[in-house]
C-alpha positions as YAML, in Angstrom:
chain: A
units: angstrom
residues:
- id: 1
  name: UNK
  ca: [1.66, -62.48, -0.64]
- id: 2
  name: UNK
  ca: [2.45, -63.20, 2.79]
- id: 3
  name: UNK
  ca: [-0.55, -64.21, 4.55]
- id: 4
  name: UNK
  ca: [-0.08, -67.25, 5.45]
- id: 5
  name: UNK
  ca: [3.87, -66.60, 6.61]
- id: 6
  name: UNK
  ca: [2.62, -63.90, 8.90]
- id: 7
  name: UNK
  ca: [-0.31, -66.12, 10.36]
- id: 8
  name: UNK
  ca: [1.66, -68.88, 11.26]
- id: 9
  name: UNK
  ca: [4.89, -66.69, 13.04]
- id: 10
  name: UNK
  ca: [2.17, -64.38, 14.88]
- id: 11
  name: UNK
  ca: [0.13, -67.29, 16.27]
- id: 12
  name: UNK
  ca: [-2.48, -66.41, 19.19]
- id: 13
  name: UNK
  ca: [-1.19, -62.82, 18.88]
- id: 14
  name: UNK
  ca: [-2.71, -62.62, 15.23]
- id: 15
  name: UNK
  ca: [-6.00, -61.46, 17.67]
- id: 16
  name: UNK
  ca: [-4.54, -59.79, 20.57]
- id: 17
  name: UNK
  ca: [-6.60, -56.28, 21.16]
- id: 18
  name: UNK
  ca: [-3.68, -53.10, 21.24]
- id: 19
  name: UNK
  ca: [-4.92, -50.84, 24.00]
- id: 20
  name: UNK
  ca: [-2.92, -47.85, 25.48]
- id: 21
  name: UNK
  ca: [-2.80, -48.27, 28.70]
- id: 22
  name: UNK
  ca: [-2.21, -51.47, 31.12]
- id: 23
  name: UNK
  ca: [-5.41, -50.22, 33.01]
- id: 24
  name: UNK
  ca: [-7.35, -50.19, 29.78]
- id: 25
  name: UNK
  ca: [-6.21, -53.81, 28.96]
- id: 26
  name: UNK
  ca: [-7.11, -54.42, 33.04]
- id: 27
  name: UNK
  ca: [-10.68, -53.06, 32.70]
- id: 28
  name: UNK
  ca: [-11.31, -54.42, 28.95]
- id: 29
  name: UNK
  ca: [-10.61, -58.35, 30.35]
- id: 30
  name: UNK
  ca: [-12.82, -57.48, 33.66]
- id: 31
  name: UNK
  ca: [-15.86, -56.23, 31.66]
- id: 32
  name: UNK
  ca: [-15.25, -59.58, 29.45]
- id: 33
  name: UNK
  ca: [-14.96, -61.96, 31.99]
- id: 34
  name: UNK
  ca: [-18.28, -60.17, 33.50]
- id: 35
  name: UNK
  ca: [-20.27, -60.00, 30.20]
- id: 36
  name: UNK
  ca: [-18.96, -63.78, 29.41]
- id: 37
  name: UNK
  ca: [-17.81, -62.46, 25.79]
- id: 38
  name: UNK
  ca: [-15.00, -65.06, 25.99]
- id: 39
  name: UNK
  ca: [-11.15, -64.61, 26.33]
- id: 40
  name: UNK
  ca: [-8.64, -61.75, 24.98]
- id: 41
  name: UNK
  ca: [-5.30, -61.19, 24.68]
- id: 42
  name: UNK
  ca: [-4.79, -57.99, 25.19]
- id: 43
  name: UNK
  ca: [-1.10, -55.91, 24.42]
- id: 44
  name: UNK
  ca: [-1.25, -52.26, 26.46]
- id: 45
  name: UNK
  ca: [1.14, -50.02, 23.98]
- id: 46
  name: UNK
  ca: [2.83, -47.83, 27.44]
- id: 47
  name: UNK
  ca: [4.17, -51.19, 28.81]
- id: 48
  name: UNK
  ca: [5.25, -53.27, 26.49]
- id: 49
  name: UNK
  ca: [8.87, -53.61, 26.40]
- id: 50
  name: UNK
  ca: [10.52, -54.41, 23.12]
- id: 51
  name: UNK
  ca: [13.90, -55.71, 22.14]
- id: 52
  name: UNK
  ca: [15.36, -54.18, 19.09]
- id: 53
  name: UNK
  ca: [15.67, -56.03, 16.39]
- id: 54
  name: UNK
  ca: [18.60, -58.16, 15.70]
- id: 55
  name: UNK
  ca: [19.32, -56.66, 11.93]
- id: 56
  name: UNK
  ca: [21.55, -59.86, 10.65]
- id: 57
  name: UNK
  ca: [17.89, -61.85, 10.95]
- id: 58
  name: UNK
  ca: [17.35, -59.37, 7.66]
- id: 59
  name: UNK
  ca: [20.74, -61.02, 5.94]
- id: 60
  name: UNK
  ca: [20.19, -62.60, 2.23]
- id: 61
  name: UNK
  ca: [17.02, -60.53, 1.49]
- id: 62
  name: UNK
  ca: [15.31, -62.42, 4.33]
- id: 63
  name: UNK
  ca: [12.11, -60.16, 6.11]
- id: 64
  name: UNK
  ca: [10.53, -60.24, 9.21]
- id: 65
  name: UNK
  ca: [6.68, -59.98, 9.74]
- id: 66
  name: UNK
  ca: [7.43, -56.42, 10.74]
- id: 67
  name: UNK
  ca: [8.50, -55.46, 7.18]
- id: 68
  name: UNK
  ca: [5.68, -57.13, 5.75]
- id: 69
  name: UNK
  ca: [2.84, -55.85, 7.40]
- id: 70
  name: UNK
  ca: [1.14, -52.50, 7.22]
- id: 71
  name: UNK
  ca: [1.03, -50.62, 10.24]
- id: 72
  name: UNK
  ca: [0.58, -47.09, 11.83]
- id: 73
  name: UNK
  ca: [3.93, -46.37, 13.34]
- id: 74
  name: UNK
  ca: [1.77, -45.57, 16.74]
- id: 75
  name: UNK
  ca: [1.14, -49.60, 16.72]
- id: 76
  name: UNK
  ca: [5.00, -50.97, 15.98]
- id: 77
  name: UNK
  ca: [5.94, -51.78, 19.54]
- id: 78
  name: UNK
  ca: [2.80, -53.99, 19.27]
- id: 79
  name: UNK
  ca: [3.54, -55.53, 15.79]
- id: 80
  name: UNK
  ca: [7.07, -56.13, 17.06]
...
């Protein structure tokens, strides 16, 4: 139902690869770069920092792309 809505507001990050660890991300992008397998976006889970979300954007039934997509909590820092 909302594909298209979540496409468009995630942009490039639609593809970004969730890793754990900033030195996974590091390593993951080197190995590309040497194996020219193109270029990655790549979100490391430990150090991404995340405001918390402003709940009147949720007024008059409106939803964010975080209520709309189906995630393991594990991932929601990256889905934020």
């Amino acid at each position: 139902q909302y594909k298209t809505a979540v496409t468009v507001a995630m942009g490039k990050a639609m593809d970004a690869i969730v890793v754990a660890y900033y030195l996974t991300a590091l390593a993951s992008a080197q190995y590309g770069e040497q194996q020219r397998v193109g270029i990655a976006t790549f979100l490391p889970l430990a150090s991404l920092k995340v405001k918390p979300t402003d709940e009147r954007l949720r007024r008059n039934g409106q939803k964010l792309v975080t209520d709309v997509i189906s995630h393991d909590p594990r991932f929601a820092k990256a889905v934020q």
